[in-house]
DSSP file (Angstrom, degrees, kcal/mol; ACC not computed):
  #  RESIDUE AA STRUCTURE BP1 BP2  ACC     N-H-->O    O-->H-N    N-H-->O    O-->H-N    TCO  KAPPA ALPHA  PHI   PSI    X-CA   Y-CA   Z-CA
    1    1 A X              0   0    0      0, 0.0     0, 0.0     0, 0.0     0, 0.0   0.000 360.0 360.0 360.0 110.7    3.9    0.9  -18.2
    2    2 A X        -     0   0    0      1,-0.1     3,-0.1     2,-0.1    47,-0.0   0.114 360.0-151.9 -20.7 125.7    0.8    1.7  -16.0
    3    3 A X  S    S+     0   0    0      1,-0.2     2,-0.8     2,-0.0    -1,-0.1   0.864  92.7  35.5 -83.5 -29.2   -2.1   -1.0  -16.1
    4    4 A X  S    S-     0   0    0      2,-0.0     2,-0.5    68,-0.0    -1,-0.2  -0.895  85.1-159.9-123.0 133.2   -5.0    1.7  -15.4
    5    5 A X        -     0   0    0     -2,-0.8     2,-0.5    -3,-0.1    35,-0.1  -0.762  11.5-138.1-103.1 158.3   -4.2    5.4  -17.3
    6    6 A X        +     0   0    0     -2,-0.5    35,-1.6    33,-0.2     2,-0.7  -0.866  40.3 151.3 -93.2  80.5   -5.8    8.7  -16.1
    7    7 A X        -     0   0    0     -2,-0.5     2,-0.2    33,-0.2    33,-0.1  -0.964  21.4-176.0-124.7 138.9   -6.6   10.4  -19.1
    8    8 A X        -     0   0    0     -2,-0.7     2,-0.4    28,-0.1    -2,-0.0  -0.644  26.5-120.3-103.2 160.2  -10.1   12.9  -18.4
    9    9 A X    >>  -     0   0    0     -2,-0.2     3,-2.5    33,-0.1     4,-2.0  -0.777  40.0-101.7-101.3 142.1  -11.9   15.0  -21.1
   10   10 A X  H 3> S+     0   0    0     -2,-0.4     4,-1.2     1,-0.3    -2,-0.0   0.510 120.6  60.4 -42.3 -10.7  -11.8   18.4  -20.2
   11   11 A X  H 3> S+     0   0    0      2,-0.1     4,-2.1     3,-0.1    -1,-0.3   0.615 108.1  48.5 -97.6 -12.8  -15.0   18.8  -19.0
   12   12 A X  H <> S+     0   0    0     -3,-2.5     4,-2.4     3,-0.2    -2,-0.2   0.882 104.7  57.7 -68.7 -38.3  -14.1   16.1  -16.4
   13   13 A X  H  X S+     0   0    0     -4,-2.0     4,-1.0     2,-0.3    -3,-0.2   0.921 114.2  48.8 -57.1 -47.8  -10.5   18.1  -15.5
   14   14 A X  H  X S+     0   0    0     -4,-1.2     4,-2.1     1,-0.3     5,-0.3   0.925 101.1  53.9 -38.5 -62.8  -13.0   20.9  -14.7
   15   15 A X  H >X S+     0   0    0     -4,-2.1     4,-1.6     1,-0.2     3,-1.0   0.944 112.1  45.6 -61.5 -39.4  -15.2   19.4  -12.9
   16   16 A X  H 3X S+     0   0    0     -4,-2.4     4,-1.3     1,-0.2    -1,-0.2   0.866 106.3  59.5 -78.0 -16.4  -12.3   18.2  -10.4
   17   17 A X  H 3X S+     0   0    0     -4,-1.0     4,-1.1     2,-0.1    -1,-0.2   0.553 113.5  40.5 -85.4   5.9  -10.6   21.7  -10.2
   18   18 A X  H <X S+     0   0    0     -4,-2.1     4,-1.5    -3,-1.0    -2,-0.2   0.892 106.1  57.9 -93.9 -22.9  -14.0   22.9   -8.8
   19   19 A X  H  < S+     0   0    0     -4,-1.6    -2,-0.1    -5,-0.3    -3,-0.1   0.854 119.2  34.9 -50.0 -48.7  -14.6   20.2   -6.8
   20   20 A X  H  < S+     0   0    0     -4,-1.3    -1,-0.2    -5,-0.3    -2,-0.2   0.880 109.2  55.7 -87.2 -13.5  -11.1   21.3   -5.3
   21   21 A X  H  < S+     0   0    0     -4,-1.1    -2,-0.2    -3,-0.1    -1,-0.2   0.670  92.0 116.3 -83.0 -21.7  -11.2   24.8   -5.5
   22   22 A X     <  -     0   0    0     -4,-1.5     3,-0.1     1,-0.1    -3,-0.0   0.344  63.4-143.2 -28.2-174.1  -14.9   24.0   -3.2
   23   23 A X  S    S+     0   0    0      1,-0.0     2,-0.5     0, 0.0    -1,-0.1   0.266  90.2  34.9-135.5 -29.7  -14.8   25.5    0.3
   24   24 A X  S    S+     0   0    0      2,-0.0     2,-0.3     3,-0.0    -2,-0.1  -0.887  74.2 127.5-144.2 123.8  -16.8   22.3    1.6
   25   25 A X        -     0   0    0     -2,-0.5     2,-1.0    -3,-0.1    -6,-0.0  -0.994  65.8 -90.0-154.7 137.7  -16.1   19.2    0.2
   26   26 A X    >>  -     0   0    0     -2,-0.3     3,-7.0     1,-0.2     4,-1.1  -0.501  34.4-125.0 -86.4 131.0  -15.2   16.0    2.0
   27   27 A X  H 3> S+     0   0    0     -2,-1.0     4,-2.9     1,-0.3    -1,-0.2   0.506 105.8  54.0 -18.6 -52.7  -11.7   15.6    2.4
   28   28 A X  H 3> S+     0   0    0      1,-0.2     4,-1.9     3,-0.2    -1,-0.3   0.858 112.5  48.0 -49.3 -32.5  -11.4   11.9    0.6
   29   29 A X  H <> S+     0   0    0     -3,-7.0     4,-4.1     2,-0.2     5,-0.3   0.950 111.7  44.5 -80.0 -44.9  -13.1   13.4   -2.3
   30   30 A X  H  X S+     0   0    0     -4,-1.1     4,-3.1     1,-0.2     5,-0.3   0.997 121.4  49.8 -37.0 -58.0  -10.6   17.0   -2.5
   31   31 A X  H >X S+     0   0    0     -4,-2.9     4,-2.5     1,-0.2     3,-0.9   0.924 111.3  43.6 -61.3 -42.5   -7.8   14.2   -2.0
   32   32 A X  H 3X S+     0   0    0     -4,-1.9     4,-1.2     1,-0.3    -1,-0.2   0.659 114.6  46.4-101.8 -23.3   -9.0   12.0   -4.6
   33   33 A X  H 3X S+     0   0    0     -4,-4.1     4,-1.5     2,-0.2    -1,-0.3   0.790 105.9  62.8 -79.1 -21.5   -9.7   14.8   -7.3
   34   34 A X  H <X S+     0   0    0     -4,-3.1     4,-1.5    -3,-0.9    -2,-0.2   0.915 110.7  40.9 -81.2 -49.8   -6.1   16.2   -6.3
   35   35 A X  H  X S+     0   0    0     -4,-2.5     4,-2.0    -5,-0.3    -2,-0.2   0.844 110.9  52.8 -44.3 -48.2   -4.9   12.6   -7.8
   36   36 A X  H >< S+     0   0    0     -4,-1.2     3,-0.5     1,-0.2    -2,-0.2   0.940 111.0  52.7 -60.5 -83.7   -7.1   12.4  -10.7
   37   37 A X  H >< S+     0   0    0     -4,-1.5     3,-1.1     2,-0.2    -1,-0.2   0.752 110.3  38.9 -20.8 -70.5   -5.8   15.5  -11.3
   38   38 A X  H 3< S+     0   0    0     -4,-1.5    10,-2.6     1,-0.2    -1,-0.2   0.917 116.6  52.7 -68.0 -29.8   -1.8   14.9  -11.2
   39   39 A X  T << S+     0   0    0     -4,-2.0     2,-0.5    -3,-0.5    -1,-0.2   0.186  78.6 113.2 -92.7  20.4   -2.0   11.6  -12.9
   40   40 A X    <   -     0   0    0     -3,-1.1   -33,-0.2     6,-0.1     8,-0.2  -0.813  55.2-153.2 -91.3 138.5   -4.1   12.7  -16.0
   41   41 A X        +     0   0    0    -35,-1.6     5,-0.2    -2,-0.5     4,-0.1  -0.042  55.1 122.6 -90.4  27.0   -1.9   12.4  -19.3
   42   42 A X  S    S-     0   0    0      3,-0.2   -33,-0.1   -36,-0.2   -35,-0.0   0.125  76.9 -41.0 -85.7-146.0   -4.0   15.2  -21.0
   43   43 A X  S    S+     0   0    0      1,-0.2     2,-0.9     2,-0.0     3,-0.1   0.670 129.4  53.9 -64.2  -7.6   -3.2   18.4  -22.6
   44   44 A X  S    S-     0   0    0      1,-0.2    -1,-0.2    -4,-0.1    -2,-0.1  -0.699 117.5-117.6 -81.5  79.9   -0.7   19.8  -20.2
   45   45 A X        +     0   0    0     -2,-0.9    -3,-0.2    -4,-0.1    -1,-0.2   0.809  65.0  23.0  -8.6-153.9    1.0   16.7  -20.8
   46   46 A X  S    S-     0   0    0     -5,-0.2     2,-0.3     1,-0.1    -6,-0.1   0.129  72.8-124.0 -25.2 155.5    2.2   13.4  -19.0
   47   47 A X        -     0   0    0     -8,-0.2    -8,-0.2     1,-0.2    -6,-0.1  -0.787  34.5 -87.9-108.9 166.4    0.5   13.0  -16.4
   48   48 A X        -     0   0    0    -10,-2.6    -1,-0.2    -2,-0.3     2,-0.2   0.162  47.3-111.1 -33.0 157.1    2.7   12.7  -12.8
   49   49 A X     >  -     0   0    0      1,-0.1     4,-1.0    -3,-0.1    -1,-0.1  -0.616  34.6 -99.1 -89.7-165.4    4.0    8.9  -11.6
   50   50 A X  H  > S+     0   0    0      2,-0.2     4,-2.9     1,-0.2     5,-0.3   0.924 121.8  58.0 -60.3 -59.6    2.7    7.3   -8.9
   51   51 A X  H  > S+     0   0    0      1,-0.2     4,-2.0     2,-0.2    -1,-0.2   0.880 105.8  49.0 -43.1 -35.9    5.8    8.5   -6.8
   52   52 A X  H  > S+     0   0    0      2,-0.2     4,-1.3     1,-0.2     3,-0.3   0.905 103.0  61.3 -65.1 -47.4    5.4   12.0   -7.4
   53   53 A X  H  X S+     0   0    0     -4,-1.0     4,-2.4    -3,-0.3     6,-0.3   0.731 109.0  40.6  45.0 -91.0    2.1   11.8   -6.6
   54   54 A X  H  < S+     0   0    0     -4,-2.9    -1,-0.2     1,-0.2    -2,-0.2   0.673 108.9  52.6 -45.4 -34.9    3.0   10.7   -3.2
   55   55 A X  H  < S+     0   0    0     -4,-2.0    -2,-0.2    -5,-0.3    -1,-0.2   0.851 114.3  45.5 -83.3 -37.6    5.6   12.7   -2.4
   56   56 A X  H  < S+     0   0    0     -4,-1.3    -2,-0.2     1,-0.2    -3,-0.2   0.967 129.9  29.3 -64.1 -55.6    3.1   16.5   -3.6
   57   57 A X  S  < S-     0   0    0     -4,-2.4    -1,-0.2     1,-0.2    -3,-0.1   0.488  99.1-129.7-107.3  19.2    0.6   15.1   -1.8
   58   58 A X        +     0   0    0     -5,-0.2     2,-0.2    -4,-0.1    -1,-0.2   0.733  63.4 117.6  57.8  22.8    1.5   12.9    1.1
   59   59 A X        -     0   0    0     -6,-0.3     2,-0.3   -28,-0.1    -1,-0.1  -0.561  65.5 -94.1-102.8 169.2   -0.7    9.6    0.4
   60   60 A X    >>  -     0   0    0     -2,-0.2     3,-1.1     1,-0.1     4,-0.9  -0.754  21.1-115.8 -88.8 149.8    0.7    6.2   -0.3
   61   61 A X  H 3> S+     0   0    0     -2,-0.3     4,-7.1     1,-0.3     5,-0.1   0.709 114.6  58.5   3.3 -63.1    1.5    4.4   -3.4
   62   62 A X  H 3> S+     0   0    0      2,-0.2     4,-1.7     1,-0.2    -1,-0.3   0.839 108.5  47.8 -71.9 -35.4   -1.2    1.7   -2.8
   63   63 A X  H <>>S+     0   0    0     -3,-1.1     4,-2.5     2,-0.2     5,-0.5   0.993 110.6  49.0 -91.7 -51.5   -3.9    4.5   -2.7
   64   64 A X  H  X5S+     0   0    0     -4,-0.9     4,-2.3     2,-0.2    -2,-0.2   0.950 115.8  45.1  17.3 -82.4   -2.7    6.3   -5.9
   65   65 A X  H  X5S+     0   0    0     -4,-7.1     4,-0.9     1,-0.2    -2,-0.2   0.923 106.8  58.4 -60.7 -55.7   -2.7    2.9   -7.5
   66   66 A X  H  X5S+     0   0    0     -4,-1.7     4,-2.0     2,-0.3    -2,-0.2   0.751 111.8  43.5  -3.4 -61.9   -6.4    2.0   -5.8
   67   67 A X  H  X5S+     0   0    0     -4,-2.5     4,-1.7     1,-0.3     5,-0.4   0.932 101.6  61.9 -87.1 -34.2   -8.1    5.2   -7.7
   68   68 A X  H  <<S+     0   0    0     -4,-2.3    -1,-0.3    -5,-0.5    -2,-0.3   0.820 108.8  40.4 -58.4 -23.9   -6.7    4.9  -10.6
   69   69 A X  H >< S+     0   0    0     -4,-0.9     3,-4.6     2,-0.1     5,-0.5   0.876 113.8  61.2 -59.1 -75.5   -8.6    1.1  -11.0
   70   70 A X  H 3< S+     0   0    0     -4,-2.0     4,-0.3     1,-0.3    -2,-0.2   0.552 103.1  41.2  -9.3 -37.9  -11.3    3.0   -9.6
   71   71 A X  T 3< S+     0   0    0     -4,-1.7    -1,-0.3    -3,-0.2     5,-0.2   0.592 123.7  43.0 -95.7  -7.4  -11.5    5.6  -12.5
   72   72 A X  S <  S+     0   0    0     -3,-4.6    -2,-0.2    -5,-0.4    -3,-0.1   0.939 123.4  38.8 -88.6 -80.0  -10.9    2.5  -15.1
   73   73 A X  S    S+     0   0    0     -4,-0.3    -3,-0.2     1,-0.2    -2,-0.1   0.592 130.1  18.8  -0.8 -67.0  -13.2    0.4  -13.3
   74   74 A X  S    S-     0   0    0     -5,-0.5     4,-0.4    -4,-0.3     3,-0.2   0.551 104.2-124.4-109.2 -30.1  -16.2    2.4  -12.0
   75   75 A X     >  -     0   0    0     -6,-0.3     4,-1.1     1,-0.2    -3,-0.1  -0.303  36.0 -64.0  97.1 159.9  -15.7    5.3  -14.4
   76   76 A X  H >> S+     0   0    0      1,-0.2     3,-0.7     2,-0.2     4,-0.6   0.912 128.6  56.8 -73.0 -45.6  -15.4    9.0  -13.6
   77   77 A X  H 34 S+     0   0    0      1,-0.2    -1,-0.2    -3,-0.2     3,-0.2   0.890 118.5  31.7 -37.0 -64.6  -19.0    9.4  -12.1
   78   78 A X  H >4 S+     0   0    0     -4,-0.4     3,-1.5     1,-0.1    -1,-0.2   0.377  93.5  90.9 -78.1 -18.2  -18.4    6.8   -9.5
   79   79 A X  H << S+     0   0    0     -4,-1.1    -1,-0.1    -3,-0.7    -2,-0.1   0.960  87.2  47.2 -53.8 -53.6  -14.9    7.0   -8.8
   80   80 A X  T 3< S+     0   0    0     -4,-0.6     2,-0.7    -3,-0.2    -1,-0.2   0.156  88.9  99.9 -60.5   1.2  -15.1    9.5   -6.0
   81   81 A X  S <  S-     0   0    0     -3,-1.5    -3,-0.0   -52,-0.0     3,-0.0  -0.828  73.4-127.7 -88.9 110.4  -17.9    7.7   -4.0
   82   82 A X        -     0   0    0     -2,-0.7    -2,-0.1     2,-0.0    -3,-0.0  -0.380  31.3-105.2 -75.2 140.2  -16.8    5.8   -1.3
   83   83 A X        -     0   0    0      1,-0.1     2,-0.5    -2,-0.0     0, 0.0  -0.229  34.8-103.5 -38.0 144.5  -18.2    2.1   -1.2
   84   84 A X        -     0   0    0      1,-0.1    -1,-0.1    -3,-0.0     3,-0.0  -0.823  32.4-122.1  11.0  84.9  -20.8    1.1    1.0
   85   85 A X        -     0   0    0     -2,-0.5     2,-0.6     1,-0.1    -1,-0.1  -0.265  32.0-111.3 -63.7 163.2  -19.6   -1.0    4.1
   86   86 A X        -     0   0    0      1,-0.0    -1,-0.1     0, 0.0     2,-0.1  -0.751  33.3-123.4 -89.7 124.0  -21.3   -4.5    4.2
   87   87 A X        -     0   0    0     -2,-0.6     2,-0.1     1,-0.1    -1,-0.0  -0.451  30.2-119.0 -79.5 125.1  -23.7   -4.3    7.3
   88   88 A X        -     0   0    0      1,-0.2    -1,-0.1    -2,-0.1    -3,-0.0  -0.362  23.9-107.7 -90.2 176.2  -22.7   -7.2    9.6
   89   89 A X        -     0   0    0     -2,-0.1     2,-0.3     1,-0.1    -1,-0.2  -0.216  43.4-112.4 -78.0 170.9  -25.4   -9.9   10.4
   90   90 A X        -     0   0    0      1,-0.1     3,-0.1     0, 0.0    -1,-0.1  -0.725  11.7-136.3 -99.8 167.8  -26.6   -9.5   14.2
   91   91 A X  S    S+     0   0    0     -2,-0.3     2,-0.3     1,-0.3    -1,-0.1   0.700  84.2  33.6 -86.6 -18.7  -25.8  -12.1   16.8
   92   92 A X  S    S-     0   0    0      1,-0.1    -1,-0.3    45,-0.1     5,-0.1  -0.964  72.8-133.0-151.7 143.6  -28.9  -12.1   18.1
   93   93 A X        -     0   0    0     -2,-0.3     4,-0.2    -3,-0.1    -1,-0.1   0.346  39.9 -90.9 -56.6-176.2  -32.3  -11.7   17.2
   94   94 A X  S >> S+     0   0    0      2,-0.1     4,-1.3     3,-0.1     3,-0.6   0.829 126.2  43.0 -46.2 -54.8  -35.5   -9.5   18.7
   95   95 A X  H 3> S+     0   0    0      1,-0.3     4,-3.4     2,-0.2    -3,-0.0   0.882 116.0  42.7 -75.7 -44.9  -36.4  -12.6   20.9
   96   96 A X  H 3> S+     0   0    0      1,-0.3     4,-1.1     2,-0.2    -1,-0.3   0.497 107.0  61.2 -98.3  18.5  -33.1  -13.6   22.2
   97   97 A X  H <> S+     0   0    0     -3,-0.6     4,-1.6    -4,-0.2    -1,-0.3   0.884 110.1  39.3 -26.4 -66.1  -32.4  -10.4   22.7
   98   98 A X  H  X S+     0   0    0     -4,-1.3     4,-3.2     1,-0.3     5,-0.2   0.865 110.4  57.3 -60.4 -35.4  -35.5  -10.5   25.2
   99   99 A X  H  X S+     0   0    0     -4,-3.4     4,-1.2     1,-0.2    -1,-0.3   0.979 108.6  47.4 -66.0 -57.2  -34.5  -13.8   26.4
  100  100 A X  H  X S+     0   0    0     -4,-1.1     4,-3.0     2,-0.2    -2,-0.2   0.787 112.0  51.6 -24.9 -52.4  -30.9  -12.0   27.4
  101  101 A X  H  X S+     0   0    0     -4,-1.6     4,-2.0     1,-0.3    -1,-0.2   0.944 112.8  43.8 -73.1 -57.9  -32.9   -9.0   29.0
  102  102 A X  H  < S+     0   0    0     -4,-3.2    -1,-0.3     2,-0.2    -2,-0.2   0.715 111.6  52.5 -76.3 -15.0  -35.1  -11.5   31.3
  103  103 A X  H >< S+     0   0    0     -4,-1.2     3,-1.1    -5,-0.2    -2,-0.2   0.989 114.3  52.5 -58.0 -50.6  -31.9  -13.8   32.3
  104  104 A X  H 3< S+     0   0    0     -4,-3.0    -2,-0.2     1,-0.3    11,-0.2   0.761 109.5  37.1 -17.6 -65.3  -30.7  -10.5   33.3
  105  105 A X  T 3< S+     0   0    0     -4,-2.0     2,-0.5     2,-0.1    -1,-0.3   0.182 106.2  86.0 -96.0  34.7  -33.2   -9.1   35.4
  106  106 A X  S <  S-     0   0    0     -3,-1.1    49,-0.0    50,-0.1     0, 0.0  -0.926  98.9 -65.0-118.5 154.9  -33.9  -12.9   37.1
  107  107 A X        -     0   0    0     -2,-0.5     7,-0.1    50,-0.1     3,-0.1  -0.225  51.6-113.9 -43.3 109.1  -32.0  -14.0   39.9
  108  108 A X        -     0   0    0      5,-0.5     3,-0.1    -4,-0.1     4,-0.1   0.076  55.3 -74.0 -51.7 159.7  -27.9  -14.8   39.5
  109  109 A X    >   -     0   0    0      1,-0.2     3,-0.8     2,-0.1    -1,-0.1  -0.124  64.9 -77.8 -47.7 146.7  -26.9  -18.7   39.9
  110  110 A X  T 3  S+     0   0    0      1,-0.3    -1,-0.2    -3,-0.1     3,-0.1   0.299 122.3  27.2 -66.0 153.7  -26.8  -20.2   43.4
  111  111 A X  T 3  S+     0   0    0     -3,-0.1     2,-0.4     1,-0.1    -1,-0.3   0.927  99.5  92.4  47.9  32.8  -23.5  -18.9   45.1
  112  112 A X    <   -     0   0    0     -3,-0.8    -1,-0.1    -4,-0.1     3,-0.1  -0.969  65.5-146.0-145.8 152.3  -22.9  -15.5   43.1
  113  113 A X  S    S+     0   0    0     -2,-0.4    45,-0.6     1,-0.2    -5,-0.5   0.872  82.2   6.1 -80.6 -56.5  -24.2  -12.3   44.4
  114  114 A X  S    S-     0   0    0     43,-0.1    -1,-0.2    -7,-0.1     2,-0.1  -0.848  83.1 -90.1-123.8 171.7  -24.9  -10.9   40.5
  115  115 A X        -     0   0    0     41,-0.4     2,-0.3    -2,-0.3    -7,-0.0  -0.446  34.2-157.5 -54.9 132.1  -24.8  -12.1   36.8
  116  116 A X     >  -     0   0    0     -2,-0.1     4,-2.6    33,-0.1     3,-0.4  -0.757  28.1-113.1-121.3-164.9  -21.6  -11.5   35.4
  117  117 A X  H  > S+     0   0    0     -2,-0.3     4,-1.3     1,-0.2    21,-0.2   0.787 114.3  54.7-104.5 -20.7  -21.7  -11.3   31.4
  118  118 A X  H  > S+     0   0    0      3,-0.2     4,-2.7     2,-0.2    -1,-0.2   0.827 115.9  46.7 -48.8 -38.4  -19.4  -14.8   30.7
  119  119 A X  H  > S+     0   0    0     -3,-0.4     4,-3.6     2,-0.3     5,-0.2   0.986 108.3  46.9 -82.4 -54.1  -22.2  -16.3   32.9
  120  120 A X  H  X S+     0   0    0     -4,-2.6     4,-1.6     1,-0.2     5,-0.3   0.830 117.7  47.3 -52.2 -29.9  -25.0  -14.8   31.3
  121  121 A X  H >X S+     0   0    0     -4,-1.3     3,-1.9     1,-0.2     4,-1.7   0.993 109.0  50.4 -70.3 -59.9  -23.3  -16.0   27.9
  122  122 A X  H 3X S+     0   0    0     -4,-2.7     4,-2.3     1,-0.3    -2,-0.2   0.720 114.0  49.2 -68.4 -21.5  -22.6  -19.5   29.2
  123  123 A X  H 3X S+     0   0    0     -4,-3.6     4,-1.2     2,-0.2    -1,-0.3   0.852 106.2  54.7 -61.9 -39.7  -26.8  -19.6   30.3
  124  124 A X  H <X>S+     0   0    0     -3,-1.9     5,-1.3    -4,-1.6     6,-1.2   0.875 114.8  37.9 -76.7 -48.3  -28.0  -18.3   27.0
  125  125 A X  H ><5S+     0   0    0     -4,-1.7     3,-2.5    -5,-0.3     5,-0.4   0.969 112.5  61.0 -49.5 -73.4  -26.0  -21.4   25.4
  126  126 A X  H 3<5S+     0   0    0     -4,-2.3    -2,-0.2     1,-0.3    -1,-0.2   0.606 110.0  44.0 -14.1 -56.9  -27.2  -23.6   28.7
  127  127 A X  H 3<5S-     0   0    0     -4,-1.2    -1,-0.3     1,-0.1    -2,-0.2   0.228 112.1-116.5 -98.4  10.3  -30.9  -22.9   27.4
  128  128 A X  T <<5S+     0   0    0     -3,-2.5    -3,-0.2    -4,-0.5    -2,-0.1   0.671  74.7 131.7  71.8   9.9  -30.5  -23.5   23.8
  129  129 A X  S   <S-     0   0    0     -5,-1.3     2,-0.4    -4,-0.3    -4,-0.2   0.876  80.9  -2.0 -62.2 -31.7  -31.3  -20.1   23.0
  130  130 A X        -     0   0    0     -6,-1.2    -2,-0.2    -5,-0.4     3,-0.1  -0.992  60.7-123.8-150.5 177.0  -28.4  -20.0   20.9
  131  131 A X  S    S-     0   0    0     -2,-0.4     2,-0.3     1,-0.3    -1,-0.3   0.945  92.9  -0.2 -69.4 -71.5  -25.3  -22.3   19.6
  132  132 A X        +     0   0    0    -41,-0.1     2,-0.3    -7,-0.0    -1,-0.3  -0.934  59.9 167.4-149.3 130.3  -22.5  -19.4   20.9
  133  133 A X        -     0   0    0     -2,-0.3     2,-0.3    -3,-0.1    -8,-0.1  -0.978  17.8-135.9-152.3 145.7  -22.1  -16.6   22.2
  134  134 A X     >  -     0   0    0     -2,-0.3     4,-1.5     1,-0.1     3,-0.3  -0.545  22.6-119.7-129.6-148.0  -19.9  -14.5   23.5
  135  135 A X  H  > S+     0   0    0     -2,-0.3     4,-2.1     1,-0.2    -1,-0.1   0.635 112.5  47.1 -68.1 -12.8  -19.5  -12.4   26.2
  136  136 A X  H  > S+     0   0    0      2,-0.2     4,-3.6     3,-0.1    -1,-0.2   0.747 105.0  65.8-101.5 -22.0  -18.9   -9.0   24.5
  137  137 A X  H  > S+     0   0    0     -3,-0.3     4,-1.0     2,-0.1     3,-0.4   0.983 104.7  48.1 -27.9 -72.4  -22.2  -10.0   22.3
  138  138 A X  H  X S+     0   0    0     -4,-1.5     4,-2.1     1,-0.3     3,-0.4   0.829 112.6  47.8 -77.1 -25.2  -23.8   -9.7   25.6
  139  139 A X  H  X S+     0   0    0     -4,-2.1     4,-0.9     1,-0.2     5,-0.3   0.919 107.7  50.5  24.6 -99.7  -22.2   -6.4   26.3
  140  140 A X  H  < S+     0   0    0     -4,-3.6     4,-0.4    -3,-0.4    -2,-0.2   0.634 119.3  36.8 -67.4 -23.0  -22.7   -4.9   23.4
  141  141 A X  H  X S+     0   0    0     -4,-1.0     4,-1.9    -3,-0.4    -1,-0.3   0.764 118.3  55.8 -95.3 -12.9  -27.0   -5.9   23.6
  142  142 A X  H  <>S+     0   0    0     -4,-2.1     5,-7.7    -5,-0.3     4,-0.4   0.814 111.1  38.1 -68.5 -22.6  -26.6   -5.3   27.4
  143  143 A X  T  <5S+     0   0    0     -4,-0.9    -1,-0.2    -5,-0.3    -2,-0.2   0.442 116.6  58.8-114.5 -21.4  -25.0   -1.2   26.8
  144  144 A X  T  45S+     0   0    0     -4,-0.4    -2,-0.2    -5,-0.3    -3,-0.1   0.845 113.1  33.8 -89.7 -25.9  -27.8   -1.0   23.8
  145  145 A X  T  <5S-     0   0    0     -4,-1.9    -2,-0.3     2,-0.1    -3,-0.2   0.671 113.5-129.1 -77.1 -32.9  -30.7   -1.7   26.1
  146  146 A X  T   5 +     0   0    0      1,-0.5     2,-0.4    -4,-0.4    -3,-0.2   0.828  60.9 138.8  85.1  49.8  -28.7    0.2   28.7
  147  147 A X      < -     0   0    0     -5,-7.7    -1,-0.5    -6,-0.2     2,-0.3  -0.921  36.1-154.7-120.4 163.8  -29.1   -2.7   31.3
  148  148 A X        -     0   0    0     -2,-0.4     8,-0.1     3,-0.2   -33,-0.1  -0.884  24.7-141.5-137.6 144.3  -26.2   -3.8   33.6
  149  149 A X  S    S+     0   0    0     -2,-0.3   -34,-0.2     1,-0.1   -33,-0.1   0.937 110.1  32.2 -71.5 -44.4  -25.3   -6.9   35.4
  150  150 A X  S    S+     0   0    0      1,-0.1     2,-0.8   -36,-0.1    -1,-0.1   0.613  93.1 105.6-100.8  -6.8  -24.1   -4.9   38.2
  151  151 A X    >>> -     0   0    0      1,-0.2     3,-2.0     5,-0.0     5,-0.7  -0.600  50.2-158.7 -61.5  85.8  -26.3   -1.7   38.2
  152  152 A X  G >45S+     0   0    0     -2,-0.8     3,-2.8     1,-0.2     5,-0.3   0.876  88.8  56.8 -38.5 -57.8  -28.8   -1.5   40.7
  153  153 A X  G 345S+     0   0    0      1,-0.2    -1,-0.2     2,-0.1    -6,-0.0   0.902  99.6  63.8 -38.4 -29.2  -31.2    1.0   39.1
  154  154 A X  G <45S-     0   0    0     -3,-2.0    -1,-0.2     1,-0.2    -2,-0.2   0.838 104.9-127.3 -61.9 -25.8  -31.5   -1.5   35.9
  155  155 A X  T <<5S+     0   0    0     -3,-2.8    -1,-0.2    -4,-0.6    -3,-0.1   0.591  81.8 117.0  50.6  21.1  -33.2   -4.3   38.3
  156  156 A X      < +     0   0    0     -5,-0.7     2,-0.5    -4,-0.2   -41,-0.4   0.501  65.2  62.6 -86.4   2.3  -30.6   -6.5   36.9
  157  157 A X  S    S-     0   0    0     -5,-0.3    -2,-0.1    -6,-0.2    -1,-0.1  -0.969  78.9-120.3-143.9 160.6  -29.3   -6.9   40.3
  158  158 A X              0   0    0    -45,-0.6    -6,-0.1    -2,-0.5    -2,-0.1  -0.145 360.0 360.0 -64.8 155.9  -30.1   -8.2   43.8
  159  159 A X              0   0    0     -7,-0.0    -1,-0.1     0, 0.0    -7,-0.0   0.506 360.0 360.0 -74.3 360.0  -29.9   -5.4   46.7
């Protein structure tokens, strides 16, 4: 026996065969009405299992099971919305951004021709600008400011 059942009121069954019959609709939501849809136990009767399910409509088991909480859960309104990813913290700040930018464009360590982006991490540590960091941090702030260790135009390196 199913832990979460499908069963919609008919004005809900509607609303998901226009939603698929739509001509632009995003695909998760078509797929997720298309479930909704096979697994409801209303008036055409039982509603599909899970397997069947999979097999019409080529998704897995685990996603099947997943909207069906979803409709229990959240409710019919909500089901179809995809979640909100959680926005990760940043690694760095405004300042030690800037502090990154000016190691950059200041003169590489005695005995290297340029900065390379391990160094620049292992400086930023060096000056207590931050506990750790690492090298694809500075990358990624290096390629969002659109500065380079090794790029002459940038003025992050000697001629």
């Amino acid at each position: 026996m199913k832990k979460h059942i499908v069963r919609l009121s008919v004005e809900e069954r509607q609303n998901l065969i226009d939603l698929v019959r739509k001509g632009k609709v995003a695909a998760y939501k078509r797929r997720g009405a298309q479930i909704l849809l096979k697994a409801d136990i209303g008036k055409d009767g039982p509603g599909l299992k899970d397997e069947q399910i999979v097999q019409e409509l080529g998704v897995s088991v685990r996603t099947v099971e997943r909207l069906r909480e979803r409709l229990c859960r959240l409710g019919f309104e909500n089901c179809l919305i995809r979640a909100r990813g959680k926005a990760r913290k940043r690694k760095l700040d405004g300042v030690q951004e800037a502090q990154l930018v000016t190691l950059v464009c200041s003169s590489p360590p005695e005995g290297s021709v340029r900065w390379t982006l391990r160094m620049l991490a292992d400086k930023m540590v060096e000056l207590d600008y931050v506990d750790e960091l690492s090298y694809e941090t500075v990358r990624q702030v290096l390629k969002k400011t659109k500065l380079s260790p090794g790029r002459e135009k940038s003025g992050a390196s000697l001629p």
